[in-house]
C-alpha positions as CSV (number, residue, x, y, z in Angstrom):
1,X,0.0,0.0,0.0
2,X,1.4,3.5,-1.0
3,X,1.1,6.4,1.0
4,X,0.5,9.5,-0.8
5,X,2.8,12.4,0.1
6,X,1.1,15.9,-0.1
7,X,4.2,18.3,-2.1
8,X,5.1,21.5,-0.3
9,X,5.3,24.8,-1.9
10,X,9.3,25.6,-1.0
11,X,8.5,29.2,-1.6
12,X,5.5,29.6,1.4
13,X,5.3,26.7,3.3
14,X,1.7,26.3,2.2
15,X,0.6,22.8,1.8
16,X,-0.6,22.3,-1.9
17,X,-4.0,20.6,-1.6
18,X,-5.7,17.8,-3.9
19,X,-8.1,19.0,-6.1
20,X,-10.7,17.6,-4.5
21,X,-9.8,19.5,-1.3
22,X,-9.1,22.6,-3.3
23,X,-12.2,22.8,-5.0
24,X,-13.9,22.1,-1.9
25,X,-12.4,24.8,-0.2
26,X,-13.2,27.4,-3.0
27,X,-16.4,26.8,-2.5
28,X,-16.5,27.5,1.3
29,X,-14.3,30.9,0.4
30,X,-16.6,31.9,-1.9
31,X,-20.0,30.8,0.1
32,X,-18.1,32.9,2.9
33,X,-17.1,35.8,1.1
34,X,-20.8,36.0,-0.5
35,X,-22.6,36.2,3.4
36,X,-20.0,38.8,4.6
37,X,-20.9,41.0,1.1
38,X,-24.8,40.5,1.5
39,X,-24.6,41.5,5.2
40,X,-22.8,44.4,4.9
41,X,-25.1,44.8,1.9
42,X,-27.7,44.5,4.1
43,X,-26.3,47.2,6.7
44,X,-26.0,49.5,4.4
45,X,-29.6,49.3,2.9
46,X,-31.5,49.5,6.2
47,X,-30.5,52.8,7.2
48,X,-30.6,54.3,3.5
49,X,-34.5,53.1,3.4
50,X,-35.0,54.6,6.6
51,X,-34.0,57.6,5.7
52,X,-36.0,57.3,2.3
53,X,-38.9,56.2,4.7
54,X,-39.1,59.8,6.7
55,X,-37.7,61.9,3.7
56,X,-41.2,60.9,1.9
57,X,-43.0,61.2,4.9
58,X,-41.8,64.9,5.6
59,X,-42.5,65.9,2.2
60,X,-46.2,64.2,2.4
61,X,-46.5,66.2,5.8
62,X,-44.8,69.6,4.2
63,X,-47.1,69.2,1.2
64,X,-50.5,68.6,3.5
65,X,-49.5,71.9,5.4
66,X,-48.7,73.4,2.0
67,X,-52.2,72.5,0.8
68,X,-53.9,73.5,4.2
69,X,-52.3,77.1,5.1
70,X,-52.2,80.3,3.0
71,X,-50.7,82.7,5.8
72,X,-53.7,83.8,7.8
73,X,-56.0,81.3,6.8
74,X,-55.9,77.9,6.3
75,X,-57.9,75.9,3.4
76,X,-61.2,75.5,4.3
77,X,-61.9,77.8,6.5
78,X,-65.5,79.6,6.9
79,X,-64.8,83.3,7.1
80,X,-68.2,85.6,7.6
81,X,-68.3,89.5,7.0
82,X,-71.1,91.4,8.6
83,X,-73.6,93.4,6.4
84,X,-75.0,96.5,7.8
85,X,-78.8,97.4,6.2
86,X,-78.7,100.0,3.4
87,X,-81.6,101.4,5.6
88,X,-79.8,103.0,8.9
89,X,-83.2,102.4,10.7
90,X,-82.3,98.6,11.4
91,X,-78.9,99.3,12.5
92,X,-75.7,97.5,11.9
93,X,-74.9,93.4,12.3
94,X,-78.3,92.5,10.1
95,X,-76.9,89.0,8.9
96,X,-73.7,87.8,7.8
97,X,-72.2,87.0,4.4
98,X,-69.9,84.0,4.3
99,X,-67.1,82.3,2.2
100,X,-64.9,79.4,2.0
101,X,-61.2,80.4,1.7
102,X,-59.6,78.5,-0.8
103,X,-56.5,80.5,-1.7
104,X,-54.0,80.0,-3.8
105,X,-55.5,76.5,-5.5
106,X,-56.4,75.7,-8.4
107,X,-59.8,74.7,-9.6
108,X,-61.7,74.9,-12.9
109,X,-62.9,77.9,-13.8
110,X,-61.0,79.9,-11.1
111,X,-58.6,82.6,-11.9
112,X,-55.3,84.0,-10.5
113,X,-55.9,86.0,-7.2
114,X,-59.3,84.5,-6.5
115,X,-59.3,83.0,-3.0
116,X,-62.4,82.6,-1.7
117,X,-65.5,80.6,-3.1
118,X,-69.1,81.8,-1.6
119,X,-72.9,82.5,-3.1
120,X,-73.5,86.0,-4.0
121,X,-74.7,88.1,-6.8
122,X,-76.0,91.4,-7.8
123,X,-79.9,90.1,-6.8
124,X,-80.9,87.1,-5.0
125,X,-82.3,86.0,-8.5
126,X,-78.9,86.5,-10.0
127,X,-77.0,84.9,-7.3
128,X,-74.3,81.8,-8.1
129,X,-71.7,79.9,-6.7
130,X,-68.5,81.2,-7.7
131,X,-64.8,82.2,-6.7
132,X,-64.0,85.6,-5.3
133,X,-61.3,87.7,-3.8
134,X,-61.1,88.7,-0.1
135,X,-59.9,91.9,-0.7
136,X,-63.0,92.8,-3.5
137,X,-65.6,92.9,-0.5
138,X,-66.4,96.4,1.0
139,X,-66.1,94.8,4.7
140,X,-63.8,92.8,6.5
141,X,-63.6,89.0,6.6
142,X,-63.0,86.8,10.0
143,X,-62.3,83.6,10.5
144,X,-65.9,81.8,12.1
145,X,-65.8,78.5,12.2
146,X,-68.3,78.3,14.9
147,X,-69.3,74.7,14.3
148,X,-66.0,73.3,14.5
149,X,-67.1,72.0,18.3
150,X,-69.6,70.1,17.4
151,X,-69.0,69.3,14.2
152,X,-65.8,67.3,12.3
153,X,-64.3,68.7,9.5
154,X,-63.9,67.3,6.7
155,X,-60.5,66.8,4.7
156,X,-59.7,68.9,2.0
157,X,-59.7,66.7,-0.6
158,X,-63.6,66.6,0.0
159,X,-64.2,69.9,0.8
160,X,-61.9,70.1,-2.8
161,X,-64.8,67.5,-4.5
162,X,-67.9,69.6,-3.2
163,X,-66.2,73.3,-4.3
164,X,-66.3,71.4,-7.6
165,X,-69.8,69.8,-7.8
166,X,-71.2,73.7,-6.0
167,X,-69.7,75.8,-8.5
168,X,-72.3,77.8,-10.3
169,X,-74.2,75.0,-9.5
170,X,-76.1,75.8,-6.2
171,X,-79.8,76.2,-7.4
172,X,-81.9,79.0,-6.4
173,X,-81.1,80.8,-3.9
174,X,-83.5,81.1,-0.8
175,X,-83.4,83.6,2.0
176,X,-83.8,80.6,5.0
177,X,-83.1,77.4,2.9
178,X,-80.4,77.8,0.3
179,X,-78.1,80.9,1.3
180,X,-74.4,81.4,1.8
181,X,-74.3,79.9,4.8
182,X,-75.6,76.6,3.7
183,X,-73.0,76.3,0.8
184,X,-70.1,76.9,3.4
185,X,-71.1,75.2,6.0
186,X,-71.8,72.1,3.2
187,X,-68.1,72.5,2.2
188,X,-66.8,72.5,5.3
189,X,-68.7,69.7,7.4
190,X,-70.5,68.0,4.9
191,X,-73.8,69.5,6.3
192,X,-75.8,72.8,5.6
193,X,-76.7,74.5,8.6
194,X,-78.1,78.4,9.3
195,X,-77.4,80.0,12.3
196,X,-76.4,83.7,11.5
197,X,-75.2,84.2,14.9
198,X,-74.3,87.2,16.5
199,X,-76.6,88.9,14.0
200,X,-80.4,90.5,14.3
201,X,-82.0,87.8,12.4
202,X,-80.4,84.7,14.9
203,X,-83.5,84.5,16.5
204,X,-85.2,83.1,13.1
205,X,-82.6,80.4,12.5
206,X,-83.4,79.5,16.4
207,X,-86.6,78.6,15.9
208,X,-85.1,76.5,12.9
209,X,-84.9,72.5,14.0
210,X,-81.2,72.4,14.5
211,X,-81.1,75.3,12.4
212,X,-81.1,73.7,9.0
213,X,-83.9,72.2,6.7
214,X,-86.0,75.3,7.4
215,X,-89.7,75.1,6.1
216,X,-90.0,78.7,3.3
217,X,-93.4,80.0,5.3
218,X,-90.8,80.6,7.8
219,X,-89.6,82.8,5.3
220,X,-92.4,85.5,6.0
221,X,-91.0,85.6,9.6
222,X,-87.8,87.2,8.2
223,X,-87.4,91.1,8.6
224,X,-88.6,93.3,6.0
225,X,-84.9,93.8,4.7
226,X,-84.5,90.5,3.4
227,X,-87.2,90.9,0.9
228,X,-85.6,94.0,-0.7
229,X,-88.2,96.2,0.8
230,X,-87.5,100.1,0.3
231,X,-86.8,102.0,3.3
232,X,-89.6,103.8,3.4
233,X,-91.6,100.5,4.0
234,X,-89.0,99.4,6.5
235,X,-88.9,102.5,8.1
236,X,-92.0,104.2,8.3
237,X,-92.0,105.5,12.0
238,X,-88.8,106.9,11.9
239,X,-89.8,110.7,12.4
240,X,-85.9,111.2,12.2
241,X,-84.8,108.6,9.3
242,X,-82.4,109.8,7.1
243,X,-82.3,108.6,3.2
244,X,-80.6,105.3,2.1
């Protein structure tokens, strides 16, 4: 029986293997050096994808605040201007206008500078649905979201949708069932309600049940003023009323 001598490499010492073991031993190397690559692979990915992670979620939260806020108001927001009577008799505070600030976004049909999306018009008979600018309005607009404690709401991508679907779209308008009011509050919490607080005719939405689907006899009930009465109808006592 012959024993088989392994040669030496003079040069390094370094046993020279069979090529059985040699192949064999490739294989481990390169199994070995293939987990150390994947892992640090591996430890390199995990914090570049967290990073990805909160990059995109700082951009969705910086464009969210982007799409909410125009410096003093923020998308969505009810703001209400009081209107005085054209007849001095009844006094300031009569009702209140409102609008639906919108800003700087983009919808069909609205043009640069146009912020604020409400129901008005020359008449009541004339009266639409359309975008306007803050600054157009003769008085001065404040933020009244007075439902916003009892009511949730809603996101702007559906106050976005109803802005849309309202636009010169609103029907008829009716002093006590279809009026500014109703369109904001609609936008806003998905619901039309009529309160006109704070102003002279509050005490007719009162009487309202929960101050929205209003019947239109209650309509008779409202003051003279909102039927585009002259003054001298609305005023006819006033020994010491003045014109206008």
């Amino acid at each position: 029986m012959r024993t088989l001598v392994t040669p030496v490499d003079p040069n390094n010492m370094t046993p020279v293997l069979s090529s059985l073991k040699l192949r064999r031993f490739q294989a481990l190397m390169s199994a070995d050096e293939r987990c150390t690559e994947h892992a640090a692979r591996l430890s390199l990915s995990l914090p570049c994808k967290m990073k990805t992670l909160i990059f995109m979620f700082l951009l969705l939260l910086l464009g969210i605040f982007i799409y909410e806020t125009d410096g003093q108001y923020n998308f969505g927001d009810l703001l209400s201007v009081n209107r005085a009577s054209s007849c001095r008799c009844l006094g300031p505070n009569v009702y209140k206008h409102f609008a639906v600030f919108v800003g700087n976004e983009e919808f069909p049909g609205k043009e640069p500078g146009q912020n604020i999306f409400h129901f008005t018009g020359p008449t009541k008979d004339q009266a639409e649905c359309i975008f306007g600018r803050l600054e157009d309005d003769q008085g001065t607009f404040q933020l009244d979201n007075y439902l916003d404690n009892d009511l949730t709401p809603r996101i702007p991508a559906d106050m976005r949708a109803s802005i849309i679907a309202l636009h010169r779209n609103c029907g008829r308008y009716r002093l006590m069932s279809n009026n500014c009011e109703h369109i904001g509050t609609e936008v806003r919490y998905g619901e039309a309600r009529l309160q006109q607080r704070g102003t002279r005719v509050s005490w007719v939405c009162r009487i309202l049940p929960r101050g929205r689907r209003p019947r239109r006899d209650l309509e008779k009930t409202l003051p003279l003023e909102y039927t585009y009465a002259s003054c001298d109808k609305l005023c006819p006592a006033a020994g010491n009323r003045k014109a206008g």
